[in-house]
MARMI-672176 format. One record per residue: chain; y, x, z of N, C-alpha, C, O in turn. Coordinates in steps of 0.05 Angstrom, whole numbers, padded with zeros to 5 digits. Example, Ala and Ser with C-alpha at 12.3 -4.5 7.8 and 13.67 -1.06 7.14 Angstrom:
// residues 2
(rec "A", (-00114, 00264, 00156), (-00090, 00246, 00156), (-00066, 00264, 00156), (-00066, 00285, 00169)),
(rec "A", (-00045, 00257, 00142), (-00021, 00273, 00143), (00001, 00258, 00157), (00023, 00268, 00161)),
// end
This chain:
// residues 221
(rec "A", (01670, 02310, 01803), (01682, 02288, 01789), (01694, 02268, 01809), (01685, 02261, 01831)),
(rec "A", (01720, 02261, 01795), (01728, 02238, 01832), (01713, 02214, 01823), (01702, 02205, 01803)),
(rec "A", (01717, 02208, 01841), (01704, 02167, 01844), (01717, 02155, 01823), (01735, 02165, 01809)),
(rec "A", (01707, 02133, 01821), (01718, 02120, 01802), (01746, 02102, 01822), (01746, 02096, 01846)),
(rec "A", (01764, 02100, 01804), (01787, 02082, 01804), (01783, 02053, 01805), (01775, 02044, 01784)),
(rec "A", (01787, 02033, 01825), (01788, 01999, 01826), (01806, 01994, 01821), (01822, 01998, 01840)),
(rec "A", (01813, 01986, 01807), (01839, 01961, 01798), (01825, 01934, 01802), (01803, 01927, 01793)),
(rec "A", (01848, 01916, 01823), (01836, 01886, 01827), (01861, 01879, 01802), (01883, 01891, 01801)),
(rec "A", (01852, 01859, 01784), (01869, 01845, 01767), (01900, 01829, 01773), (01898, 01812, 01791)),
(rec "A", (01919, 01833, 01764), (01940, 01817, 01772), (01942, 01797, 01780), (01924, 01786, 01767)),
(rec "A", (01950, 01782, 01793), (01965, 01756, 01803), (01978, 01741, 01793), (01991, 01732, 01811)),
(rec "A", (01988, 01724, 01764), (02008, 01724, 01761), (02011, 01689, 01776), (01994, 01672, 01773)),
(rec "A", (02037, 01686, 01792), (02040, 01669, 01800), (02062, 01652, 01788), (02057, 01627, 01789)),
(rec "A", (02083, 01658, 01780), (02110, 01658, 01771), (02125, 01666, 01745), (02116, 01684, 01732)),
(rec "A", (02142, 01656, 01740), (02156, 01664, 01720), (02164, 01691, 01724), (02161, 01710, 01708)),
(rec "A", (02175, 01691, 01749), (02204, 01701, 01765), (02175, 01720, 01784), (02160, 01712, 01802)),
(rec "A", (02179, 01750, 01766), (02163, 01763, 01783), (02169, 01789, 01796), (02187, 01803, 01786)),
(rec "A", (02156, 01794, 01817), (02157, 01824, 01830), (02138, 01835, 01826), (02118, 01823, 01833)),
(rec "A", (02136, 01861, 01815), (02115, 01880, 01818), (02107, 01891, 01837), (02124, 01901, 01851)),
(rec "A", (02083, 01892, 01844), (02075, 01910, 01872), (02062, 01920, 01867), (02046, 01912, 01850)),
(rec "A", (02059, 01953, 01882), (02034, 01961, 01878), (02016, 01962, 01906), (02033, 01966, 01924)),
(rec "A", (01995, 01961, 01917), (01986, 01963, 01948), (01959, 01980, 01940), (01943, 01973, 01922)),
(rec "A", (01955, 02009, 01960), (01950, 02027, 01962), (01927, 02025, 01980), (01934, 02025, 02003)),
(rec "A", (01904, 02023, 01978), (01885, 02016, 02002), (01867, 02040, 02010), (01863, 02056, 01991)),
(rec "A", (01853, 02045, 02035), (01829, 02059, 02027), (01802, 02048, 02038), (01784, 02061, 02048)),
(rec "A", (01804, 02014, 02034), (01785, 02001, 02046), (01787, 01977, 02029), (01808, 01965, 02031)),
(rec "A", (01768, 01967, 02012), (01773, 01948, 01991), (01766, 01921, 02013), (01763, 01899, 02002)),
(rec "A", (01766, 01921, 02029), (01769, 01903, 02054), (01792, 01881, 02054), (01792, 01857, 02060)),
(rec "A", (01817, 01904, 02043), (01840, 01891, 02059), (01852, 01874, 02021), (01871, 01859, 02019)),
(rec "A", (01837, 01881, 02004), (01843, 01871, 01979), (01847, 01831, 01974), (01863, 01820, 01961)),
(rec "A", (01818, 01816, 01995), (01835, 01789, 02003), (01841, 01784, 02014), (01838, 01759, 02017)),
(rec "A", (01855, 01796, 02032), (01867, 01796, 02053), (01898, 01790, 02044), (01914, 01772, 02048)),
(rec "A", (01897, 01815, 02028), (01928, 01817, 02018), (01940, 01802, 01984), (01961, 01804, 01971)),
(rec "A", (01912, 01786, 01979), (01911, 01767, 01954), (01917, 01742, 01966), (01930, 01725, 01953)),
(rec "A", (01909, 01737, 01989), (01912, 01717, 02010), (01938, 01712, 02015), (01949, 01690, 02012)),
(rec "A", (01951, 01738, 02026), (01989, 01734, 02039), (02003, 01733, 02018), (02024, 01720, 02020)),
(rec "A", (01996, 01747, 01992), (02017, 01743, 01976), (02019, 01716, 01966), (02042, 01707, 01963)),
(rec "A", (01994, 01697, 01958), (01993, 01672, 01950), (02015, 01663, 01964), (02037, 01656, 01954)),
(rec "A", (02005, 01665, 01998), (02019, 01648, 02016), (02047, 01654, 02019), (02060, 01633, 02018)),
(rec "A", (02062, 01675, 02022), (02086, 01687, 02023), (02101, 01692, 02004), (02125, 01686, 02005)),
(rec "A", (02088, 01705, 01978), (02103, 01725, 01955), (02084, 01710, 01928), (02067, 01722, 01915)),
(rec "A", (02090, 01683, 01924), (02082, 01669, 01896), (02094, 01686, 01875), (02086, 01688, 01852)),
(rec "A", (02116, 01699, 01885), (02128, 01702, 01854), (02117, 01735, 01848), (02126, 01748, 01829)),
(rec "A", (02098, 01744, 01866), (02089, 01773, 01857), (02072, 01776, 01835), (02057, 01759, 01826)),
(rec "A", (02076, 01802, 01828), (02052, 01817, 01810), (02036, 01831, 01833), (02045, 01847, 01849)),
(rec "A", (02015, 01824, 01832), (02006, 01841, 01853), (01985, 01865, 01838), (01973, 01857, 01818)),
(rec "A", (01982, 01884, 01844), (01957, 01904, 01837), (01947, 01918, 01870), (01961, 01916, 01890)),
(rec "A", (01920, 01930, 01868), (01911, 01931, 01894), (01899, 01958, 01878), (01888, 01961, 01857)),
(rec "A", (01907, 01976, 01898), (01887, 02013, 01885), (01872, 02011, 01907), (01884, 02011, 01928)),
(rec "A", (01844, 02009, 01906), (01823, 02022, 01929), (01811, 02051, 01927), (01790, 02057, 01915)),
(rec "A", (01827, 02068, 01940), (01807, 02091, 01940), (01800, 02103, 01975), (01812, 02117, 01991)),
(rec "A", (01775, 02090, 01976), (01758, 02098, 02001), (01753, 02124, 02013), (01746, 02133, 02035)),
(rec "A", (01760, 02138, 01981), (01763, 02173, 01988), (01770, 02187, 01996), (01761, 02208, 02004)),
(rec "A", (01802, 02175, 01993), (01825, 02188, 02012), (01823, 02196, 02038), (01831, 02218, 02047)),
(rec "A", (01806, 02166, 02056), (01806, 02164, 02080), (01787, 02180, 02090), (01788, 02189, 02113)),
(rec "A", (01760, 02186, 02067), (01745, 02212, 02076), (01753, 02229, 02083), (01749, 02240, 02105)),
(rec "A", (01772, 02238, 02060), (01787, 02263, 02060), (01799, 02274, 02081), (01795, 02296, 02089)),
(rec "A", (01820, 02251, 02093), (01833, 02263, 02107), (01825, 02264, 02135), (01838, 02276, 02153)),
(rec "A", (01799, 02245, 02140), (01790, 02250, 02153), (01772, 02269, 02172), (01767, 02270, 02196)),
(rec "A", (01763, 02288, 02142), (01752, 02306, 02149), (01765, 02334, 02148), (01755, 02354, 02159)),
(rec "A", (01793, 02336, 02132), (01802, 02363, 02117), (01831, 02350, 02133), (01841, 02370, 02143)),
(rec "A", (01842, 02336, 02137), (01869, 02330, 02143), (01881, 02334, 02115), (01872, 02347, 02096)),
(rec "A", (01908, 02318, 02117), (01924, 02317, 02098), (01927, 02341, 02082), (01950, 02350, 02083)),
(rec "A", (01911, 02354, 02069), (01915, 02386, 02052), (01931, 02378, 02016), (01933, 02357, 02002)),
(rec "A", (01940, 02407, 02013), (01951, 02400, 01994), (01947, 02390, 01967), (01965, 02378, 01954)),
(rec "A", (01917, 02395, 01957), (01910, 02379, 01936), (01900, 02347, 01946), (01895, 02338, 01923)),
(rec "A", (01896, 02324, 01965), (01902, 02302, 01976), (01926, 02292, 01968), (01929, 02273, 01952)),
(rec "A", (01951, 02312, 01984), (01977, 02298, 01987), (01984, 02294, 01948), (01996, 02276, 01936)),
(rec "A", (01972, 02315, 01939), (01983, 02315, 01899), (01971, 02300, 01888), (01982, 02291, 01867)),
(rec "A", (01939, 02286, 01894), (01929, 02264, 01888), (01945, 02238, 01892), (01956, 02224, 01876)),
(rec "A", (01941, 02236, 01919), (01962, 02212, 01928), (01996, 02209, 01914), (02008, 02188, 01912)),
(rec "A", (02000, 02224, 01909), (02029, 02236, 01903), (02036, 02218, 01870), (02054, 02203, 01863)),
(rec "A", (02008, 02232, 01854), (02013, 02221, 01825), (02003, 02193, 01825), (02017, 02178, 01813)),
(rec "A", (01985, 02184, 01835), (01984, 02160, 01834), (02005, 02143, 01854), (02008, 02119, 01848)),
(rec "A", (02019, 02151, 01875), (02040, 02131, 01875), (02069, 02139, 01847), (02085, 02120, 01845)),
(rec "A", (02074, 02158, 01833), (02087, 02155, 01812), (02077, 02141, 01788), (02091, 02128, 01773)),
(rec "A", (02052, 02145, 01785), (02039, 02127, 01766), (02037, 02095, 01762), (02025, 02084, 01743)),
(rec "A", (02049, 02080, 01783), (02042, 02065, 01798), (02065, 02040, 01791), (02088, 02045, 01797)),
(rec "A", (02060, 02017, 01780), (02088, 02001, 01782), (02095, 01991, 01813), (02086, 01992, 01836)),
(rec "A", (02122, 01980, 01798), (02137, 01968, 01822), (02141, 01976, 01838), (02144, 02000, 01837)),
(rec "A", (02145, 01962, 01862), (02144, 01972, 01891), (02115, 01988, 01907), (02098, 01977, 01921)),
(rec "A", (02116, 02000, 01905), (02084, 02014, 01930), (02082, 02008, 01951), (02104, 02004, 01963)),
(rec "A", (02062, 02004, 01963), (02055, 01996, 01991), (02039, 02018, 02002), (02026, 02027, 01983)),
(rec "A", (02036, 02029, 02020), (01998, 02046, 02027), (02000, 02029, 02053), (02015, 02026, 02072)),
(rec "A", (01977, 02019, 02045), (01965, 02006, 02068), (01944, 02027, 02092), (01930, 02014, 02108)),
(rec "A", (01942, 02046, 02093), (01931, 02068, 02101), (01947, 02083, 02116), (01967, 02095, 02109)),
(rec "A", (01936, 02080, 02140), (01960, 02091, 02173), (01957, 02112, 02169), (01979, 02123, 02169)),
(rec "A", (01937, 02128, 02165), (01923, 02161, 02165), (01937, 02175, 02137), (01947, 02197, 02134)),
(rec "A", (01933, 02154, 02119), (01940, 02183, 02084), (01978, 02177, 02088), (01994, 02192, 02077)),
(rec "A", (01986, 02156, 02103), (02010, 02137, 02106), (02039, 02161, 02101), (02058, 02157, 02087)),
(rec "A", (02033, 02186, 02119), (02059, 02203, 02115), (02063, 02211, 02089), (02083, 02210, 02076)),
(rec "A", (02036, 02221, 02081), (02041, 02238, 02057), (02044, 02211, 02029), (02053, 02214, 02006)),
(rec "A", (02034, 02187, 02040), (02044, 02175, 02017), (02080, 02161, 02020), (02095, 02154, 02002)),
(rec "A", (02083, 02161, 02047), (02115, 02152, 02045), (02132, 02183, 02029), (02152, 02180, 02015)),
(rec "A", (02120, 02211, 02034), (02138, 02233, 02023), (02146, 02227, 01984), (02165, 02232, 01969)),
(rec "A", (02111, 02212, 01979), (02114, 02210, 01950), (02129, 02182, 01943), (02123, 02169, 01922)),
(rec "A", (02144, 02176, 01959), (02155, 02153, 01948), (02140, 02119, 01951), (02144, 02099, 01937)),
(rec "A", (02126, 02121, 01969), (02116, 02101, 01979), (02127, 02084, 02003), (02140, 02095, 02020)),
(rec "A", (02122, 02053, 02005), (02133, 02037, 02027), (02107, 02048, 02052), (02083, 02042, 02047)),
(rec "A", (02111, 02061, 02073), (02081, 02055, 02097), (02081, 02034, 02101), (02103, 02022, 02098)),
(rec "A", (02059, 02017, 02111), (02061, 01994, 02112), (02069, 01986, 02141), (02079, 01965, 02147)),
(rec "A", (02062, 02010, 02161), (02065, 02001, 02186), (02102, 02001, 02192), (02111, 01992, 02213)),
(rec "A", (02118, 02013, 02170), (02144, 02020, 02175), (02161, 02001, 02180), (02178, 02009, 02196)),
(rec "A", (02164, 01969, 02172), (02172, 01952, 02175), (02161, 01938, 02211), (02178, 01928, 02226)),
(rec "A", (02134, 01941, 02219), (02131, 01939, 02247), (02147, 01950, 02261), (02164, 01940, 02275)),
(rec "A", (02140, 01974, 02256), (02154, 01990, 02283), (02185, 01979, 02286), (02194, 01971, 02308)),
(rec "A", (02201, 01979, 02261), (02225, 01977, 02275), (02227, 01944, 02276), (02249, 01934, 02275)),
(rec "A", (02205, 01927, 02277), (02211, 01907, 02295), (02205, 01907, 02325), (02217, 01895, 02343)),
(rec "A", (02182, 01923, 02327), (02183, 01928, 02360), (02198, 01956, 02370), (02197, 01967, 02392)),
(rec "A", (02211, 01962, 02348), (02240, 01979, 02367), (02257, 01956, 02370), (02256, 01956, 02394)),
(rec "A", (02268, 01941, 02366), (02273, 01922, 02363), (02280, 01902, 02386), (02299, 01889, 02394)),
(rec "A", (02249, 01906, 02394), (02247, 01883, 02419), (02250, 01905, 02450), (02257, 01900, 02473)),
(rec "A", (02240, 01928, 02437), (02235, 01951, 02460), (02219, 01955, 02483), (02203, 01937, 02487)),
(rec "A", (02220, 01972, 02500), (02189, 01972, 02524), (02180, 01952, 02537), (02188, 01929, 02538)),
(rec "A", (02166, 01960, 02546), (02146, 01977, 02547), (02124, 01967, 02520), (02123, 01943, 02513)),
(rec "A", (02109, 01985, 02510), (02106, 01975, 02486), (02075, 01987, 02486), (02071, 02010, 02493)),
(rec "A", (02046, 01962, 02476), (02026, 01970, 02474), (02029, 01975, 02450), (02044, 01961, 02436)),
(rec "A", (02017, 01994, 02440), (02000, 02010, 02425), (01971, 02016, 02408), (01966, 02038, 02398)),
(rec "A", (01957, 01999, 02407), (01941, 01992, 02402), (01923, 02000, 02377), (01927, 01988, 02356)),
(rec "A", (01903, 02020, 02377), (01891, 02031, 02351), (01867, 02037, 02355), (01857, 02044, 02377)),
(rec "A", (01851, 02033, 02327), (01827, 02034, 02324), (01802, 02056, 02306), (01778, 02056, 02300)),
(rec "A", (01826, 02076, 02303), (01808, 02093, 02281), (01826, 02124, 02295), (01848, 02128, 02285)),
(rec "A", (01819, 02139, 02311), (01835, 02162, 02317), (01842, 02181, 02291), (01844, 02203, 02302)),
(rec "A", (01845, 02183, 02274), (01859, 02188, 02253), (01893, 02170, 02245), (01912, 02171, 02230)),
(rec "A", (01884, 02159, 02264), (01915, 02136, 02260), (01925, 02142, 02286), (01949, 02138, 02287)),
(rec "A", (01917, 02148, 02304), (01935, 02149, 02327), (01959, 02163, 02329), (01979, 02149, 02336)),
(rec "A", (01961, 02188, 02325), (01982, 02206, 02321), (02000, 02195, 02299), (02021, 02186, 02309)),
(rec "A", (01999, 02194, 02275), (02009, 02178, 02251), (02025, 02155, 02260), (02048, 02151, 02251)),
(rec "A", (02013, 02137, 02283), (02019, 02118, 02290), (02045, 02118, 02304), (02065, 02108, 02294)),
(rec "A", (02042, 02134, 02334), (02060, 02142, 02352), (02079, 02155, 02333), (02100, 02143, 02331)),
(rec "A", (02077, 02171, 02323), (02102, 02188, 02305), (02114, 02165, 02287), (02137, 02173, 02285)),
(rec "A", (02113, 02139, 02271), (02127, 02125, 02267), (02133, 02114, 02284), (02157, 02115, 02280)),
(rec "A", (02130, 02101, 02306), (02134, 02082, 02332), (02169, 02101, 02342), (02193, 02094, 02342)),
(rec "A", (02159, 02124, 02350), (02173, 02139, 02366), (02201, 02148, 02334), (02221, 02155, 02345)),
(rec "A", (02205, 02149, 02312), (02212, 02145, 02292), (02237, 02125, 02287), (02260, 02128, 02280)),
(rec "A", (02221, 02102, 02295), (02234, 02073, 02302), (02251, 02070, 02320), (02271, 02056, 02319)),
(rec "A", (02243, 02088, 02344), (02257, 02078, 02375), (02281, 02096, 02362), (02303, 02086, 02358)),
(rec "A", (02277, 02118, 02357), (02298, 02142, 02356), (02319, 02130, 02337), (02342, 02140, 02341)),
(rec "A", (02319, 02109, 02314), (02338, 02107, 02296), (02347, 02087, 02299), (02368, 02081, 02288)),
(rec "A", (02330, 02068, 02318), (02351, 02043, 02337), (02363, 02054, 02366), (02373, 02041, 02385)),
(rec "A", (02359, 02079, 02363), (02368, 02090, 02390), (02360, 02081, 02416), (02374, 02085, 02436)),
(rec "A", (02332, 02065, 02419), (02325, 02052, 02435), (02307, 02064, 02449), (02287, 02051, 02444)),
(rec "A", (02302, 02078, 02460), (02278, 02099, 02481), (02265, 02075, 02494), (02274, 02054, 02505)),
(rec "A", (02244, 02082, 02490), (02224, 02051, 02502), (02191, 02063, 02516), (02179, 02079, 02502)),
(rec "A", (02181, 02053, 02542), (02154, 02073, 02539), (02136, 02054, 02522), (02137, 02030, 02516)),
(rec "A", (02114, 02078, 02514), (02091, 02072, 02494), (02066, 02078, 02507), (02059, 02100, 02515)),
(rec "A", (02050, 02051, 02509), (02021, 02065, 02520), (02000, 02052, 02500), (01994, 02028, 02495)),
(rec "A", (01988, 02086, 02484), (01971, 02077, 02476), (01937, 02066, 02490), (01926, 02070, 02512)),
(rec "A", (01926, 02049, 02463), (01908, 02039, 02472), (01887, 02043, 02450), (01886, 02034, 02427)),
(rec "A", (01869, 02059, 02466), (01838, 02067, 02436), (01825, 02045, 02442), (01816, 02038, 02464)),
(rec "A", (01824, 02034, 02422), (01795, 02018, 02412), (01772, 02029, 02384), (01757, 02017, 02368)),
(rec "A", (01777, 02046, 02388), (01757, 02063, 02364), (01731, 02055, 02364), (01721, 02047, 02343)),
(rec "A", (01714, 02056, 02394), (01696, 02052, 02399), (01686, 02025, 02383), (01662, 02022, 02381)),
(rec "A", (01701, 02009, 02372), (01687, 01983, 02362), (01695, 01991, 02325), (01682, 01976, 02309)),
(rec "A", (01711, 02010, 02312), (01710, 02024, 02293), (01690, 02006, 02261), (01692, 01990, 02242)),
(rec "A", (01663, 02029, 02281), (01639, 02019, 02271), (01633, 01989, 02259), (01618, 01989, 02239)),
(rec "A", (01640, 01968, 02267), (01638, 01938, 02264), (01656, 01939, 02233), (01649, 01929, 02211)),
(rec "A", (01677, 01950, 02238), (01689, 01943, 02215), (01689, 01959, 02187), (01701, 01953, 02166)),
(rec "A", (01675, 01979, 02191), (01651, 01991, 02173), (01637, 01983, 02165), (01631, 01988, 02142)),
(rec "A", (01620, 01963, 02184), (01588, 01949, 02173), (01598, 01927, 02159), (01583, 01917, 02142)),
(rec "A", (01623, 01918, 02163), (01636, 01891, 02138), (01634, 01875, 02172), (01641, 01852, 02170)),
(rec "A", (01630, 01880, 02188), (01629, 01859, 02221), (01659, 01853, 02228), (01667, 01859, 02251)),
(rec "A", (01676, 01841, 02209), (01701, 01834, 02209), (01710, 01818, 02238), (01728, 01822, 02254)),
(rec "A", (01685, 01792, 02238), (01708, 01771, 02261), (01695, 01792, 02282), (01714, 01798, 02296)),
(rec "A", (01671, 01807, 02291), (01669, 01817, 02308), (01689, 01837, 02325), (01700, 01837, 02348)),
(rec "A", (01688, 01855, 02297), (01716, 01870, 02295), (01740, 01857, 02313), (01747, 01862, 02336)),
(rec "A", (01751, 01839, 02293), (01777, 01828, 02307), (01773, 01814, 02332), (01795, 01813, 02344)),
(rec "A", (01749, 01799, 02350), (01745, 01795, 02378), (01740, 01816, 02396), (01738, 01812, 02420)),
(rec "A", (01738, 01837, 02388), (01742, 01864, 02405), (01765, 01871, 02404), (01777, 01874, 02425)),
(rec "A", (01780, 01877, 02380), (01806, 01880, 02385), (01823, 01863, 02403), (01840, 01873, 02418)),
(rec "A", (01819, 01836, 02400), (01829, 01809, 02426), (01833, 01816, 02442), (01855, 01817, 02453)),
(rec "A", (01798, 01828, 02454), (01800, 01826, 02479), (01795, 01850, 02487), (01774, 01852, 02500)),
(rec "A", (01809, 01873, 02482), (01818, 01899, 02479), (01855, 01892, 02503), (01866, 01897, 02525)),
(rec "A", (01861, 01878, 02478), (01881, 01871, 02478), (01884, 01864, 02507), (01888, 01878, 02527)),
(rec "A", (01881, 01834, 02505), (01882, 01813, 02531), (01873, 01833, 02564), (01883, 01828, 02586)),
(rec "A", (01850, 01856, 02555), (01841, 01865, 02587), (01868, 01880, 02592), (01878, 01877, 02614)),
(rec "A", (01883, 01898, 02569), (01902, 01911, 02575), (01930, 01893, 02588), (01946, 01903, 02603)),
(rec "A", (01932, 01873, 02580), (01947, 01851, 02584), (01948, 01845, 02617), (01966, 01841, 02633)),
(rec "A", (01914, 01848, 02618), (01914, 01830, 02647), (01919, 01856, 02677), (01917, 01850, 02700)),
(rec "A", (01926, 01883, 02665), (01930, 01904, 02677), (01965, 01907, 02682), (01975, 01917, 02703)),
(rec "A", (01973, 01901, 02672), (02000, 01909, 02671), (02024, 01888, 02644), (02015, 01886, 02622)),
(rec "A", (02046, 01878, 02648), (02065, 01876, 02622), (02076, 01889, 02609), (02085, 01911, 02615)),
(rec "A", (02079, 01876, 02583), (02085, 01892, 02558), (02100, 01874, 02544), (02089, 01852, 02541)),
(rec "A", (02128, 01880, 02531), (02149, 01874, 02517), (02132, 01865, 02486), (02137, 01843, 02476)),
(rec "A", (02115, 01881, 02472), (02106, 01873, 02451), (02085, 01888, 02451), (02083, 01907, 02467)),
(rec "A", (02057, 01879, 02429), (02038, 01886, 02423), (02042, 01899, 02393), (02052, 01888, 02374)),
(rec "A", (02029, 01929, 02393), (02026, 01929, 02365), (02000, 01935, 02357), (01989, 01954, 02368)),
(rec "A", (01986, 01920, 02339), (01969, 01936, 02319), (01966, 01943, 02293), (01966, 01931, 02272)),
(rec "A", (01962, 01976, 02304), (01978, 01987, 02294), (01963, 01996, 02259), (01972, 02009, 02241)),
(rec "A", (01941, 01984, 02263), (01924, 01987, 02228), (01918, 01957, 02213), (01907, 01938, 02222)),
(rec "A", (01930, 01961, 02186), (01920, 01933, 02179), (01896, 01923, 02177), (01893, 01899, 02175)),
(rec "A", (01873, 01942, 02177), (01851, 01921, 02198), (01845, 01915, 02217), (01821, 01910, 02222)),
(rec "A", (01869, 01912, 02240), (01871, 01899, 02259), (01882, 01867, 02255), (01879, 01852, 02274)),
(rec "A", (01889, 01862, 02241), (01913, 01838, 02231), (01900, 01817, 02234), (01910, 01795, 02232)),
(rec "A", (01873, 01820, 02239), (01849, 01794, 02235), (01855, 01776, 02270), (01853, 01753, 02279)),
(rec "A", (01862, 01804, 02280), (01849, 01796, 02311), (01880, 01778, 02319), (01878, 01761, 02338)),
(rec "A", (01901, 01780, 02309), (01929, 01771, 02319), (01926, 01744, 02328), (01940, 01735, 02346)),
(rec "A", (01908, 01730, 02317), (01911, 01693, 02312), (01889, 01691, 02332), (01881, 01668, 02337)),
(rec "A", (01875, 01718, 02348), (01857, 01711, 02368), (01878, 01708, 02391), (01877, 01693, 02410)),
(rec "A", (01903, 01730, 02383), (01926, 01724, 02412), (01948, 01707, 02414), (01965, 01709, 02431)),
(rec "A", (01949, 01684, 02387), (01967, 01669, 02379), (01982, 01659, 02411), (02006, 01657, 02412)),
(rec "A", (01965, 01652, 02435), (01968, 01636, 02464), (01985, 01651, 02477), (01995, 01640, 02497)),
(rec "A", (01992, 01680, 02472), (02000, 01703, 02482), (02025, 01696, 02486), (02037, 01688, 02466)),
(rec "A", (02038, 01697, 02508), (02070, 01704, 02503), (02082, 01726, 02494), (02106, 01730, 02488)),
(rec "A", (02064, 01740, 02495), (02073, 01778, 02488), (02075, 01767, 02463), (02062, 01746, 02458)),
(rec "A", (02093, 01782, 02440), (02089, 01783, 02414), (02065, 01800, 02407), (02055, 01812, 02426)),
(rec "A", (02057, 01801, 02386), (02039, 01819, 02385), (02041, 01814, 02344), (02038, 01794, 02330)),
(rec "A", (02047, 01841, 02340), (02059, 01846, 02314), (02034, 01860, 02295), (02016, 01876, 02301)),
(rec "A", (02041, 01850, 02277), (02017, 01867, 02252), (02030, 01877, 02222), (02048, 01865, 02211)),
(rec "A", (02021, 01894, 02214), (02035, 01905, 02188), (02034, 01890, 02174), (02057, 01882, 02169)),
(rec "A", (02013, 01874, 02157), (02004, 01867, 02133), (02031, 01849, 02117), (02039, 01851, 02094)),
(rec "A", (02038, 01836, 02134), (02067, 01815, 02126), (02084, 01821, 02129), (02102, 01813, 02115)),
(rec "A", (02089, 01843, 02154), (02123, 01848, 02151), (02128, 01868, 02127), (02151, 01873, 02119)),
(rec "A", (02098, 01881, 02116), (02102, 01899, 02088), (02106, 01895, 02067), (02114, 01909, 02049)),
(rec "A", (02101, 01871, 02068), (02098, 01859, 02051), (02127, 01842, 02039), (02137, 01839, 02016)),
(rec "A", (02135, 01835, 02063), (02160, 01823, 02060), (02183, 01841, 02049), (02198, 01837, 02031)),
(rec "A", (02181, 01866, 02068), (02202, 01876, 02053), (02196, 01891, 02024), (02212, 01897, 02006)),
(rec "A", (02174, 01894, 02026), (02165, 01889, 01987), (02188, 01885, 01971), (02204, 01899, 01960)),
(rec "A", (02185, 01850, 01975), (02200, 01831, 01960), (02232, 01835, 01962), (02250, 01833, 01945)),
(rec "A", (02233, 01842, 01989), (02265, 01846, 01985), (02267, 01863, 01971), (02279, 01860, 01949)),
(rec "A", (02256, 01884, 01977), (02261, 01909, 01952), (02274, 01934, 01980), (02282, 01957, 01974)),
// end
């Protein structure tokens, strides 16, 4: 039998609305992203799908073909605009018609161009990751180097619900790689990294996160 289905309740903020739909597989990022839309996107509908299963899934079986047909009908089923906030299920949900959420990053740090950190926390996203990055460079025609950076090892924290911990390792993940060498922009590259950004606010490096620029272009459409 599958898991049960979460629906978080609508938003309504506005007359004048946008539908969204956002695709999670960590009910984590649900005020997170109840949070940005207040702040950013008043005039949304928002809905939030948590399925934590996915990320089992593909974790353990990789993207196979009954996953990708799961994922598939529920982004058709789905109003509005789609989001997947999920770096790992992220390809097979952009094939079904989904926004990735990291897709709007990357081509802002193609954008700015090399040398470019890299920055990820769950090796199931790494590859996913680089293959949009390198995606980005290729369609701004911008060849840029990419060095990634594992922080997996601290993973675990953000499993146990150890959120600010979480995001002060990612910091200063960040910052040791910083104090090694320069970098044109920072990415991190999972939206549960997004916590740690306002730890590098002092940074001159940019250092970019999905959750808003996905959001934004949401709204544009």
């Amino acid at each position: 039998m599958a898991p049960p289905v979460v629906f978080c309740p609508f938003v309504h903020l506005s007359v004048a609305m946008t539908t969204i739909t956002l695709i999670h597989t960590s009910g984590a990022h649900v005020p997170t992203f109840k949070a940005l839309a207040e702040r950013i996107a008043p005039q949304a509908d928002l809905m939030q799908l948590v399925r934590e299963d996915w990320l089992r899934s593909a974790q353990k079986h990789g993207l196979r073909t009954g996953l990708r047909d799961e994922i598939a009908t529920a982004i058709k089923a789905a109003e509005g605009t789609v989001i997947c906030t999920c770096t790992t299920i992220g390809e097979a949900a952009t094939q079904a018609g989904a926004i990735r959420i990291d897709a709007p990053m990357m081509a802002e740090a193609a954008a700015i161009g090399g040398p470019i950190l890299l920055v990820y926390a769950l090796d199931s996203t790494a590859q996913p990751s680089l293959q949009a990055l390198e995606a980005a460079l290729a369609a701004a025609n911008t060849p840029a180097e990419v060095a990634p950076l594992n922080l997996s090892e601290f993973w675990p924290l953000f499993e146990a619900g150890q959120f600010e911990a979480f995001a002060a390792c990612m910091a200063g993940g960040v910052r040791d790689a910083l104090e090694q060498r320069d970098f044109a922009c920072v990415i991190l590259a999972q939206a549960s990294m997004a916590q740690a950004a306002p730890l590098l606010a002092d940074l001159k490096t940019p250092v970019l996160t999905s959750p808003e620029a996905a959001l934004r272009a949401a709204i544009k459409g």
